[in-house]
N, C-alpha and C positions, 0 to 999 in steps of 0.2 A: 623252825620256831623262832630264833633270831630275826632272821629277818622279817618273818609277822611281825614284829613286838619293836623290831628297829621302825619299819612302816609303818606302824600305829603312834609311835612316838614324833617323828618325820611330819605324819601329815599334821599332829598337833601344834607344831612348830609353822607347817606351813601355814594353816588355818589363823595362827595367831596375826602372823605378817600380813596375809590377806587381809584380814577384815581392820588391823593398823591402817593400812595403806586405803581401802576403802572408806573409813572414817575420816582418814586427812584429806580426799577427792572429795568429801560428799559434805566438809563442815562443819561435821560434825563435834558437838562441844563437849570436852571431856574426853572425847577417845572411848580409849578400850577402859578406863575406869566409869565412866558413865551409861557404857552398852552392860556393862558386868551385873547394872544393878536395875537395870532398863527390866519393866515390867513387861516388854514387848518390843523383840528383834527389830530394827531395821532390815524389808527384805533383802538390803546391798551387803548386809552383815551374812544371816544366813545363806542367801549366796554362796560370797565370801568365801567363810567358813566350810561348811561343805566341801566345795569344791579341794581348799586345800587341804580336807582330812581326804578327800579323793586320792590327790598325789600323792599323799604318804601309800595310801593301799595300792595303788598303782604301781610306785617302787617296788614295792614287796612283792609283788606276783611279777614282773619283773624280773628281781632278784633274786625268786623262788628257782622261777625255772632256768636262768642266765648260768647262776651264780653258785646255786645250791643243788641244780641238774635235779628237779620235782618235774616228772612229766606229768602232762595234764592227761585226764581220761582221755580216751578214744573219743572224738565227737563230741566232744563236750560241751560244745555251744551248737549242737544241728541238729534242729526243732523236728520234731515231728507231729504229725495231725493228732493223734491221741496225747499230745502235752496239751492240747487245749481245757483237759477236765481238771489239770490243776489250778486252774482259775478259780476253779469251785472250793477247792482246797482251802485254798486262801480266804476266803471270802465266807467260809466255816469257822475258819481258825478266829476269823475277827469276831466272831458273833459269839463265840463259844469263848473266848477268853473275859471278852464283855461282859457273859454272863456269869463267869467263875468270880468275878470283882463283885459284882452286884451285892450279895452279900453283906459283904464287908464296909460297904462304902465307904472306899476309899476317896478321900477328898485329892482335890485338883487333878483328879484323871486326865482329866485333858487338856490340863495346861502346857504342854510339852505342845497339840499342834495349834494351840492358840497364842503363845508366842512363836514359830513359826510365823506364821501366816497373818497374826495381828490385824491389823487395819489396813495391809496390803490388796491393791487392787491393780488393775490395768495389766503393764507389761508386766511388774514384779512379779503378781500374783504368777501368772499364767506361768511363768517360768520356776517357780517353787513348785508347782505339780507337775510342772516335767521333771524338776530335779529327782522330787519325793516319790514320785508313779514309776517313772522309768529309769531316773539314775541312780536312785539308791537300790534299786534289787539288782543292777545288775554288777557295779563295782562290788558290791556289798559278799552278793554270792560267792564272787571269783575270789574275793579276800579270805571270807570267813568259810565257805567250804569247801572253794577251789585249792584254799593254801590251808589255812589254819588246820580246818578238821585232816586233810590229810597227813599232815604232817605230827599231829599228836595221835591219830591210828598207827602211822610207821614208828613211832617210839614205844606205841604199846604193841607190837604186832607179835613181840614173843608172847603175852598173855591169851592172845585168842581173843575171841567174845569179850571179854571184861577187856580186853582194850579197847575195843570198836566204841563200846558202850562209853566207855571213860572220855574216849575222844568225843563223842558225840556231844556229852552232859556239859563237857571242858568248851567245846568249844560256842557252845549254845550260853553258856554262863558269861565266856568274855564277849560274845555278841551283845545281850544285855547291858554286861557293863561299859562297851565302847557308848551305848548311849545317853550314858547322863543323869539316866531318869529313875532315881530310889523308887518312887512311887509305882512304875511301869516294868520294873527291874523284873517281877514274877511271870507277869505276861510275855517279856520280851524273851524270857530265859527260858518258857514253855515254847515260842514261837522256833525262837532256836533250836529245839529239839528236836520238833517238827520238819522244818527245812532239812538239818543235818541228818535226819533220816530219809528221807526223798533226795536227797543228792548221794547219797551213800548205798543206799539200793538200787539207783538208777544208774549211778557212776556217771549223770548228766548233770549241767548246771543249770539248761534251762525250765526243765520242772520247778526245780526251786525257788529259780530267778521269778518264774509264772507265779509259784506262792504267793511269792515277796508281794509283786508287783499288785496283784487283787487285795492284798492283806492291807498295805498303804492304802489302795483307790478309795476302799471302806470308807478308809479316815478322809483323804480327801474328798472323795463326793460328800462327806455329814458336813464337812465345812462349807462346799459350797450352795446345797440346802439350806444352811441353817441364814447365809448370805441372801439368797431368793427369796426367803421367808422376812 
C-alpha cells in the first residue's frame, strides 16, 4: 500500500517536471501557469504528463515486488485465445456506462477526451492513441490491479469475502480518483469494479488490460469519427 501511494505521488512529481521541461523546449508562454488554465492540452503536455505519472506507477510495481516481496500471479501477462472475448467486455462497459449517464445529463462528459486530444493532428495525435489504446491499459492494470488491489485484499484476507470485496470497491474508487475527472468519477469507479473483478477471478492481467484497452478504443475511435466527419 505504501509504495502504491509513494508511486502515485512520484509519478505526479514526475509528471509535473516533465511537462515544465516540455513547455520550456516547446516556448511555450506562461509555462505550467498558462497550460493549468489552457482550455486545451498541448499534445507535448499530455504526453508529458502521462508518461511521468507512468514512472511513478512504474516504481511502484517495481517496488512492490523488489522491495515489498508482492509476487505476481502465475502468468499473469500470457495471453490466451479465449482472452479475445474481453474485447467485447470492454466495448459493453463503454456503451452501458454511456447509457447509465444519459439520464442525468451530465454536462461536459467529454471534455476530459477533448482536451486530450484538442486540435491535435499528425504525429501528436497518432501517438496520444497509442498512449490512450495501448499504454494506458497496460501500466494502468499492473498498477491498480496487479499491485493496489492486491495488496488491500492481503490487508483484508482475515475477513474473507468482505475483504475481497472491500479491496475490490477500494481499489476501483482510487482508479477513479487517480483521474481527475469529478464528472466521470462514477463511471470510472464502476469501470474499476469491473476490471477488478476480471483480474481477481482470472488471477490474469491481460483480460483486464483487453477491457481497458476496448473501453478507451470506444473513446478513441468517436474522436476520430467525429474528426472524418
Amino acid at each position: 500500500m505504501a509504495w502504491a501511494a509513494g508511486g502515485f505521488l512520484l509519478g505526479q512529481v514526475v509528471a509535473t517536471a516533465l511537462v515544465a521541461l516540455a513547455a520550456a523546449a516547446a516556448g511555450y508562454v506562461g509555462g505550467l501557469s498558462a497550460l493549468a488554465h489552457a482550455s486545451q492540452d498541448p499534445w507535448w503536455a499530455s504526453v508529458a504528463s502521462l508518461l511521468g505519472l507512468w514512472c511513478g506507477f512504474a516504481a511502484a510495481i517495481v517496488a512492490a515486488r523488489r522491495l515489498a516481496g508482492q509476487e505476481p500471479w502465475p502468468a499473469q501477462w500470457r495471453p490466451r485465445a479465449s482472452d479475445a472475448w474481453y474485447l467485447v467486455v470492454g466495448v459493453v462497459a463503454q456503451y452501458a456506462i454511456a447509457a447509465a449517464y444519459r439520464p442525468f445529463h451530465v454536462r461536459d462528459l467529454g471534455q476530459p477526451v477533448t482536451r486530450l486530444f484538442g486540435a491535435t493532428g499528425g504525429v501528436g495525435f497518432a501517438l496520444l492513441v497509442g498512449l490512450t489504446a495501448l499504454g494506458a491499459p497496460v501500466i494502468e492494470e499492473w498498477f491498480f490491479r496487479g499491485v493496489l488491489l492486491r495488496a488491500l485484499a492481503d490487508l483484508g484476507a482475515r475477513t474473507g469475502r468482505l475483504g475481497v470485496v472491500l479491496a475490490i470497491v477500494l481499489s476501483a474508487v482510487a482508479f477513479a480518483l487517480a483521474h481527475g475527472e469529478p464528472a466521470q468519477f462514477a463511471g470510472l469507479a464502476a469501470l474499476g469494479v469491473v476490471l477488478a473483478l476480471i483480474a481477481w477471478r482470472t488471477r490474469r492481467l491481460v483480460p483486464s488490460a483487453l477491457t481497458h484497452l476496448s473501453f478507451n478504443a470506444v473513446a478513441v475511435g468517436a474522436v476520430i469519427a467525429q474528426r472524418l466527419h
